[in-house]
PDB file of N, CA, C and O in Angstrom:
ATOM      1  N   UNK A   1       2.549 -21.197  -2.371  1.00  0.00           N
ATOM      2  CA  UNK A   1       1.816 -21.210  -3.620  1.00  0.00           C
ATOM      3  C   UNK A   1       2.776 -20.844  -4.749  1.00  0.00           C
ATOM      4  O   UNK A   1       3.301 -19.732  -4.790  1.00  0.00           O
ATOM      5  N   UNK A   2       3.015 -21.848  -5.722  1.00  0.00           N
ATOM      6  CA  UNK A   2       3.494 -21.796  -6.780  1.00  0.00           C
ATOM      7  C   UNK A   2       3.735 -20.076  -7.510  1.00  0.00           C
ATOM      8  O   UNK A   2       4.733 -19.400  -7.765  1.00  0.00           O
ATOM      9  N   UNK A   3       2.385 -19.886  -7.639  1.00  0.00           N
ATOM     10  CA  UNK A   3       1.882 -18.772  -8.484  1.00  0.00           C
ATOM     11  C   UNK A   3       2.305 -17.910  -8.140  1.00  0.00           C
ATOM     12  O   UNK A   3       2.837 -17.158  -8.957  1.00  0.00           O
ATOM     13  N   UNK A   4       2.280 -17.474  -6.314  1.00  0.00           N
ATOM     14  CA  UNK A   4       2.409 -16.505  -5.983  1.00  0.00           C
ATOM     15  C   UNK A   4       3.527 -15.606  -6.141  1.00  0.00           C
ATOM     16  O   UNK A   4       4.466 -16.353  -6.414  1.00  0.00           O
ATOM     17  N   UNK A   5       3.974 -14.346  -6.118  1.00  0.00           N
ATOM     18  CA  UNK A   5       4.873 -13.218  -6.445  1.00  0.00           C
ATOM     19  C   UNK A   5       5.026 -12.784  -5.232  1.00  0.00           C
ATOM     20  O   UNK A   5       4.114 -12.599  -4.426  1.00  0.00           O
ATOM     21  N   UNK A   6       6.607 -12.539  -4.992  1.00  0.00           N
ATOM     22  CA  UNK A   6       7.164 -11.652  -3.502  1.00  0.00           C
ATOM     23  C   UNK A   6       6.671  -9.994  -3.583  1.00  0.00           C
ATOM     24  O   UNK A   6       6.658  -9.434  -4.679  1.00  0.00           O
ATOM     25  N   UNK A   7       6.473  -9.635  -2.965  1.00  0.00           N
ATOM     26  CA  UNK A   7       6.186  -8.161  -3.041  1.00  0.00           C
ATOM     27  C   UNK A   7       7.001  -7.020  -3.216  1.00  0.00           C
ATOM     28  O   UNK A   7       6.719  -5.827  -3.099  1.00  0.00           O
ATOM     29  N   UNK A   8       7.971  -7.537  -3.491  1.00  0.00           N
ATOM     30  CA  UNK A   8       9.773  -6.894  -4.189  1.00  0.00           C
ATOM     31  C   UNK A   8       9.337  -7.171  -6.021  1.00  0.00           C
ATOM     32  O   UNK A   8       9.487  -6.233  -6.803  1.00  0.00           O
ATOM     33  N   UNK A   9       8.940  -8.196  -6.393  1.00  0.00           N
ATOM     34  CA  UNK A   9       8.695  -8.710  -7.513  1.00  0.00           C
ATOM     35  C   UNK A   9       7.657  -7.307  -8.351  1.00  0.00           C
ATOM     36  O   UNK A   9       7.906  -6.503  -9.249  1.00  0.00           O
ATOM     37  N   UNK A  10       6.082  -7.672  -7.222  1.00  0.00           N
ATOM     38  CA  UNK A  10       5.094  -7.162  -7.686  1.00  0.00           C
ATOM     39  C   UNK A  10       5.478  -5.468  -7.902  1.00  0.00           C
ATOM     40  O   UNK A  10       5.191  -4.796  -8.893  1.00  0.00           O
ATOM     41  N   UNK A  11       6.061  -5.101  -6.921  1.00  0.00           N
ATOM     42  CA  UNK A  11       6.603  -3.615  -6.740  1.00  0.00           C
ATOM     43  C   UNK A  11       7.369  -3.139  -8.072  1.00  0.00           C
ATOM     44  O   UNK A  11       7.200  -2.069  -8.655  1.00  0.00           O
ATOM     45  N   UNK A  12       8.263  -4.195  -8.425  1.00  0.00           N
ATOM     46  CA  UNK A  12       9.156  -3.430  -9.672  1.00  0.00           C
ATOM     47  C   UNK A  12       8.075  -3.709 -10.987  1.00  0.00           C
ATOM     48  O   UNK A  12       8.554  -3.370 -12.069  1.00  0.00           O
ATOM     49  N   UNK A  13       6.647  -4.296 -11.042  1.00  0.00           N
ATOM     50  CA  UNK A  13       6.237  -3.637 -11.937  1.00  0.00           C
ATOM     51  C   UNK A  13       5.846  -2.158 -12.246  1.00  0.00           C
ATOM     52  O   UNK A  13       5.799  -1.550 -13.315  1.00  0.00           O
ATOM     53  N   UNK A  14       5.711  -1.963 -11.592  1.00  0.00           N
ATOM     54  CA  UNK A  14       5.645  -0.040 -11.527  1.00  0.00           C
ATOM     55  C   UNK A  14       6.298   0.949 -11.193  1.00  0.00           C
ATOM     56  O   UNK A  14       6.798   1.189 -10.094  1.00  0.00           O
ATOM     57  N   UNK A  15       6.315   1.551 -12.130  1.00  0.00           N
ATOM     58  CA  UNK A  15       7.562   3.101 -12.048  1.00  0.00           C
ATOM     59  C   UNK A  15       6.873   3.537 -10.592  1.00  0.00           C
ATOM     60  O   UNK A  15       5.751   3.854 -10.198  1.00  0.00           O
ATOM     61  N   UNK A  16       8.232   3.365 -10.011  1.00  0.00           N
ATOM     62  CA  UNK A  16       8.052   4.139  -8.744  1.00  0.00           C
ATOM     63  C   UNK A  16       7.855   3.253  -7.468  1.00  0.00           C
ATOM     64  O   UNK A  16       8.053   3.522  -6.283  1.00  0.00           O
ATOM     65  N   UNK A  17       7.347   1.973  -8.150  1.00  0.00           N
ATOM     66  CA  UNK A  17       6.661   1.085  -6.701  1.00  0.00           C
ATOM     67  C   UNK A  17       7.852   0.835  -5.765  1.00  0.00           C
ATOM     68  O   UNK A  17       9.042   0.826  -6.079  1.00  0.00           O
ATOM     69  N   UNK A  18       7.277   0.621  -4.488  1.00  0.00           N
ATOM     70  CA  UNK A  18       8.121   0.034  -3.560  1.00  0.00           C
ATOM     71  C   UNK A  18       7.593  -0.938  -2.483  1.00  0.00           C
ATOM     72  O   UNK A  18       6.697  -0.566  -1.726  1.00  0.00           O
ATOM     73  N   UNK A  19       7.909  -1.669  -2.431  1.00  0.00           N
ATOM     74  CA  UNK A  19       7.372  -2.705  -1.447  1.00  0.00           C
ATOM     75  C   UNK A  19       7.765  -2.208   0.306  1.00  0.00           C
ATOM     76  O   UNK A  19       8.610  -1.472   0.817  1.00  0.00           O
ATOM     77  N   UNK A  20       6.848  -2.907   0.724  1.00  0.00           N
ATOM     78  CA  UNK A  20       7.239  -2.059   2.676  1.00  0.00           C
ATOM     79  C   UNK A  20       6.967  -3.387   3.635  1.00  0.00           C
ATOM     80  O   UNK A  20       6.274  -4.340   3.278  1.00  0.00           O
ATOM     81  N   UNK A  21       7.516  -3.299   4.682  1.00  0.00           N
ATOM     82  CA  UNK A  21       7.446  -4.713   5.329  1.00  0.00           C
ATOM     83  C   UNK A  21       5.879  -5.083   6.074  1.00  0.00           C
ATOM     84  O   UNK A  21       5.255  -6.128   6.254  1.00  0.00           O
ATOM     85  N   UNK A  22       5.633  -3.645   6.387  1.00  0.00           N
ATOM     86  CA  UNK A  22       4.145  -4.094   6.936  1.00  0.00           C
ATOM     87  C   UNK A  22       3.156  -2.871   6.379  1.00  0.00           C
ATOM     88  O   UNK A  22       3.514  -1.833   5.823  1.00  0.00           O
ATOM     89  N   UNK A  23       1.921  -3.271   6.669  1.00  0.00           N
ATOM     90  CA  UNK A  23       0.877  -2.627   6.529  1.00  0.00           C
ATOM     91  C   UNK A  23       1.207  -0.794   7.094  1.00  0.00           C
ATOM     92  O   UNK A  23       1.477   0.031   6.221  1.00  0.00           O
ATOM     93  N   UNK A  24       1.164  -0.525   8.016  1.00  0.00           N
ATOM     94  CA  UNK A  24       1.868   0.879   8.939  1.00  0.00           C
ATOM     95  C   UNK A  24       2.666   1.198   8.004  1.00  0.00           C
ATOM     96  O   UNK A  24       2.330   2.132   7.276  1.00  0.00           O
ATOM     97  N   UNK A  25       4.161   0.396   7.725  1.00  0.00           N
ATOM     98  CA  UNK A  25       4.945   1.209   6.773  1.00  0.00           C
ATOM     99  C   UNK A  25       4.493   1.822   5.823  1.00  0.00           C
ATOM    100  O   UNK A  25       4.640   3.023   5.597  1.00  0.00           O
ATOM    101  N   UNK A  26       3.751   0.835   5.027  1.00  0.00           N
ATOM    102  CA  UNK A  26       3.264   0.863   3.272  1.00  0.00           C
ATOM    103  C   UNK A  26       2.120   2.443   3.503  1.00  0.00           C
ATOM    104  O   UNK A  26       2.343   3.493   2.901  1.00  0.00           O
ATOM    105  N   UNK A  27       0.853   2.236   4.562  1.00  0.00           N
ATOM    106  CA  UNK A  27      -0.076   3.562   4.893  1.00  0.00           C
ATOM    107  C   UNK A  27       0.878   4.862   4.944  1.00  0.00           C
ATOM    108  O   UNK A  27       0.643   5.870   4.277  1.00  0.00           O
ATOM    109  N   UNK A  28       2.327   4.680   6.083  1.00  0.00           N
ATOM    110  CA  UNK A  28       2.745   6.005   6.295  1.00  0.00           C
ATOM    111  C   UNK A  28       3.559   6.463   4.657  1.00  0.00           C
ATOM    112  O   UNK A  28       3.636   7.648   4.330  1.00  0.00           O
ATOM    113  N   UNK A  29       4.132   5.291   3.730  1.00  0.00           N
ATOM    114  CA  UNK A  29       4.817   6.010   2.875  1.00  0.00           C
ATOM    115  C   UNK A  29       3.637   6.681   1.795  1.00  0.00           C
ATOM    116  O   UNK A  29       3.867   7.712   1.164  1.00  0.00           O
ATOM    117  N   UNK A  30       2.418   5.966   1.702  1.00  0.00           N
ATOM    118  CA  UNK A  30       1.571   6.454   0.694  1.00  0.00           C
ATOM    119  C   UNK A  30       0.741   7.682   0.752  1.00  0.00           C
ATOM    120  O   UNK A  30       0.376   8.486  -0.106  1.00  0.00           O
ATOM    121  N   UNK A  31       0.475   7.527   2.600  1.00  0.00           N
ATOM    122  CA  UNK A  31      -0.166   8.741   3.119  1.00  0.00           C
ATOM    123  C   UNK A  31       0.921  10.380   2.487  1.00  0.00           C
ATOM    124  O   UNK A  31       0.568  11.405   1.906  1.00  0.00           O
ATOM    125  N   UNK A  32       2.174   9.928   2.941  1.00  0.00           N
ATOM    126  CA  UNK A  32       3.532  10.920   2.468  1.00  0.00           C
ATOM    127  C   UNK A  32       3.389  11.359   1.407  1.00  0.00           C
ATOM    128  O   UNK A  32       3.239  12.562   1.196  1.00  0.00           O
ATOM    129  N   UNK A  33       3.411  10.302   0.358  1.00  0.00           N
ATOM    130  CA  UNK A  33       3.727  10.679  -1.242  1.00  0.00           C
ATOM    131  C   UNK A  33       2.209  11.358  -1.711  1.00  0.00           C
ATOM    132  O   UNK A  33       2.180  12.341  -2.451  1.00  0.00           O
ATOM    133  N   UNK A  34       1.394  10.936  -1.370  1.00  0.00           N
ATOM    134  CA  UNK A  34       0.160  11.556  -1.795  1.00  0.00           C
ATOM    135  C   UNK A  34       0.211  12.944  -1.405  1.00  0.00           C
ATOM    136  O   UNK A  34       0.250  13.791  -2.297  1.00  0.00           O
ATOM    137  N   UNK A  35       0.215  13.242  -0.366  1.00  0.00           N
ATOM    138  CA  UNK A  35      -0.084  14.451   0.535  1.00  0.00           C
ATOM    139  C   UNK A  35       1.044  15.518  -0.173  1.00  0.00           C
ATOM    140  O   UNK A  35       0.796  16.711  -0.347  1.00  0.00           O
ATOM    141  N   UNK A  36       2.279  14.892  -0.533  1.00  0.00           N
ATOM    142  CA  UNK A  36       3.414  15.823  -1.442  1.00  0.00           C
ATOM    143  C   UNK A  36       3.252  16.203  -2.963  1.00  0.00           C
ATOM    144  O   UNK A  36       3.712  17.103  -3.666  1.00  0.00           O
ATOM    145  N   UNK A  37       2.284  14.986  -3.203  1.00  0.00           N
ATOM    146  CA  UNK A  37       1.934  15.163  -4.584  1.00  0.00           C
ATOM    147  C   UNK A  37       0.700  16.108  -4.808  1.00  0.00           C
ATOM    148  O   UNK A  37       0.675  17.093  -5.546  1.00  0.00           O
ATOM    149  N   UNK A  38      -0.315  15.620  -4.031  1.00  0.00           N
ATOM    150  CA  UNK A  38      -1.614  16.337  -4.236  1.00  0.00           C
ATOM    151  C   UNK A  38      -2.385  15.718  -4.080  1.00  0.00           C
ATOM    152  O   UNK A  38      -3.459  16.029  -3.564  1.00  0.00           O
ATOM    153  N   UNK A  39      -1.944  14.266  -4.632  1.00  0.00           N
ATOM    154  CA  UNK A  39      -2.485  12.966  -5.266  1.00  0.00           C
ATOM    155  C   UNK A  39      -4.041  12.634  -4.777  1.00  0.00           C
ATOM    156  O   UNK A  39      -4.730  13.642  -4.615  1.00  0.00           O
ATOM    157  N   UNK A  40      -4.532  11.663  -4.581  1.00  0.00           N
ATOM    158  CA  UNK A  40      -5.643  11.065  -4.240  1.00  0.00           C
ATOM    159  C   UNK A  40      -5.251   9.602  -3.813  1.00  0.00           C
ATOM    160  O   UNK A  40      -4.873   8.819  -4.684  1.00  0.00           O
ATOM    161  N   UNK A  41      -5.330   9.208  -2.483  1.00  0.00           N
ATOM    162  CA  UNK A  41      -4.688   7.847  -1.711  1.00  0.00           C
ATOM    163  C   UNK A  41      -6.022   6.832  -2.042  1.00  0.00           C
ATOM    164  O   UNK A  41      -7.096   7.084  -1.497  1.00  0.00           O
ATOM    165  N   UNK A  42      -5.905   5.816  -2.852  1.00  0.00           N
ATOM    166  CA  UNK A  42      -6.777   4.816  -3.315  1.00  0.00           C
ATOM    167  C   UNK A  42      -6.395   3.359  -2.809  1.00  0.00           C
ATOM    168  O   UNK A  42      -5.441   2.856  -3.402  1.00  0.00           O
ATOM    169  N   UNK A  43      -6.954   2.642  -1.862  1.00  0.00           N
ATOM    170  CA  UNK A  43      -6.290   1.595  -1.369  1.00  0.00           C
ATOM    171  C   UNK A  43      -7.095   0.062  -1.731  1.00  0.00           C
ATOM    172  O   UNK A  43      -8.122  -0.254  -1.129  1.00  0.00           O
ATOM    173  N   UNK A  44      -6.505  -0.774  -2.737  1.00  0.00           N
ATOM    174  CA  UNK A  44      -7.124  -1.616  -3.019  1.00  0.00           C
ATOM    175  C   UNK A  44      -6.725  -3.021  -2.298  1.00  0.00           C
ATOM    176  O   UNK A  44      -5.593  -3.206  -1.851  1.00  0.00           O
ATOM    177  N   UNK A  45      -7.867  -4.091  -2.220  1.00  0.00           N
ATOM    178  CA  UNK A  45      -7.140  -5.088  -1.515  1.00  0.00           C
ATOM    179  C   UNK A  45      -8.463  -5.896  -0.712  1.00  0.00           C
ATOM    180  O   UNK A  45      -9.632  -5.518  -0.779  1.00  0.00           O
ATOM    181  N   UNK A  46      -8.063  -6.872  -0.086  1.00  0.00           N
ATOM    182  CA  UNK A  46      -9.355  -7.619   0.888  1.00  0.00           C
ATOM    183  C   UNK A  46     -10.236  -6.670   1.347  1.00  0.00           C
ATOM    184  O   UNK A  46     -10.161  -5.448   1.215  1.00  0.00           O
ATOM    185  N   UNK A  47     -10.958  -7.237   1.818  1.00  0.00           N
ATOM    186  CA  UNK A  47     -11.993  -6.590   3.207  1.00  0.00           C
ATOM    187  C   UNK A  47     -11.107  -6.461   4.330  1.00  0.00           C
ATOM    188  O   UNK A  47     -11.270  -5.480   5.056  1.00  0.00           O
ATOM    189  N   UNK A  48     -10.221  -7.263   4.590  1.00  0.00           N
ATOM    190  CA  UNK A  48      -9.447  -7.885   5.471  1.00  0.00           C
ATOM    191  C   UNK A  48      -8.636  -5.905   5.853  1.00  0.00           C
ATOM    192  O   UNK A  48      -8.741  -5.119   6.795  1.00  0.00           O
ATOM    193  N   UNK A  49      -7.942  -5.887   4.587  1.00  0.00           N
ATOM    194  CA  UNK A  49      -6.959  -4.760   4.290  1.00  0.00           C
ATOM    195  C   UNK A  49      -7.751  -3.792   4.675  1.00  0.00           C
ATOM    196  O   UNK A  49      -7.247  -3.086   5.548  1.00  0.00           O
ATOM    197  N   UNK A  50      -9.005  -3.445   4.282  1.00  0.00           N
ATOM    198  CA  UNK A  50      -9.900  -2.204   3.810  1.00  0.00           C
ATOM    199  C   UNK A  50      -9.964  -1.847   5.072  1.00  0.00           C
ATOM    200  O   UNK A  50      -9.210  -0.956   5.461  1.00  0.00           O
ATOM    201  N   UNK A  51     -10.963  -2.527   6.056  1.00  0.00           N
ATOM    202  CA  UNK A  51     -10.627  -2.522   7.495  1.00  0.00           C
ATOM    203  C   UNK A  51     -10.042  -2.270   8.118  1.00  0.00           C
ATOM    204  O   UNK A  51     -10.521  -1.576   9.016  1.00  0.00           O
ATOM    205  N   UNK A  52      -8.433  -2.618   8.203  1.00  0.00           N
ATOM    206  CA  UNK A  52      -7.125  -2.562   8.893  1.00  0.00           C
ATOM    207  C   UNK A  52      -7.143  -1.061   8.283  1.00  0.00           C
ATOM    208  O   UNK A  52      -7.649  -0.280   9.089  1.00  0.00           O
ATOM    209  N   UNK A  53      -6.888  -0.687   7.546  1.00  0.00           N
ATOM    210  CA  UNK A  53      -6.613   0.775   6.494  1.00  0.00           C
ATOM    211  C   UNK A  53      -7.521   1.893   7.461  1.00  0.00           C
ATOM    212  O   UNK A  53      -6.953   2.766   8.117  1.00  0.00           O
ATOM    213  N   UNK A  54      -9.513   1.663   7.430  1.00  0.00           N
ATOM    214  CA  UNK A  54      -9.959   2.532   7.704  1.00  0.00           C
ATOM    215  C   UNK A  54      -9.637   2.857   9.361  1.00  0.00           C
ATOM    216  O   UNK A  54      -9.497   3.963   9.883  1.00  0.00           O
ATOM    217  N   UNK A  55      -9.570   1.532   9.986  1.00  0.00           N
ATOM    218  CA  UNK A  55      -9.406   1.609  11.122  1.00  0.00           C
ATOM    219  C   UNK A  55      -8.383   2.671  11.652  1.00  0.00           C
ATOM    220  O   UNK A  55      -8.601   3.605  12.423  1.00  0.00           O
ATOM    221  N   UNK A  56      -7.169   2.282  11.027  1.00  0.00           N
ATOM    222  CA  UNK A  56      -5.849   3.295  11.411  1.00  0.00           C
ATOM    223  C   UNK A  56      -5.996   4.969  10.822  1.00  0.00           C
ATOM    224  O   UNK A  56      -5.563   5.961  11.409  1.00  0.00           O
ATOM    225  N   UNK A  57      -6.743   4.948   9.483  1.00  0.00           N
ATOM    226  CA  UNK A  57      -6.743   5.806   9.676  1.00  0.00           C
ATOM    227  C   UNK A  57      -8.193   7.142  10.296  1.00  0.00           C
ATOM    228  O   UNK A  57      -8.533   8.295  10.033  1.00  0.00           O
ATOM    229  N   UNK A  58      -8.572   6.130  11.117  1.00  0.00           N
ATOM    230  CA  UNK A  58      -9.753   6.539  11.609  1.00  0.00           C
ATOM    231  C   UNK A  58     -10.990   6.932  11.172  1.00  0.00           C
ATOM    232  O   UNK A  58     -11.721   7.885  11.443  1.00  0.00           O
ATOM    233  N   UNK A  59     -11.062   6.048  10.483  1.00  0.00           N
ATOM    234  CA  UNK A  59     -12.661   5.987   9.951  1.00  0.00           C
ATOM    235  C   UNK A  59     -13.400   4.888  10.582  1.00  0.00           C
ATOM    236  O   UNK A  59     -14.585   4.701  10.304  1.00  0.00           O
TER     237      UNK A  59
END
C-alpha cells in the first residue's frame, strides 16, 4: 500500500518513540517504561491487537 508508513517512520514522529519487531517486544518495552515512570500503559489499535495485548497480559 502506497500510503502506508514503516514503523521506523511512524516511531520518529514522537519524542521518544521506538519501533520493536514484534508485538512481545513492543508489550515488554512499554510494560518497562511505564512501570519506571509511573505512567499509565494505554494500548491503542485493532480488536485484533486488543486481544493479543489482553491475552498476554492476562486478562
Amino acid at each position: 500500500d502506497p500510503r502506508a508508513r514503516s514503523a521506523q517512520s511512524l516511531a520518529a514522529l514522537f519524542p521518544g518513540g521506538q519501533a520493536q519487531p514484534d508485538l512481545p517486544a513492543a508489550l515488554e518495552l512499554a510494560r518497562r517504561k511505564a512501570k519506571e515512570s509511573g505512567a499509565l500503559l494505554v494500548v491503542a489499535g485493532s480488536f485484533y491487537l486488543a486481544g493479543e495485548v489482553l491475552d498476554r497480559v492476562g486478562i
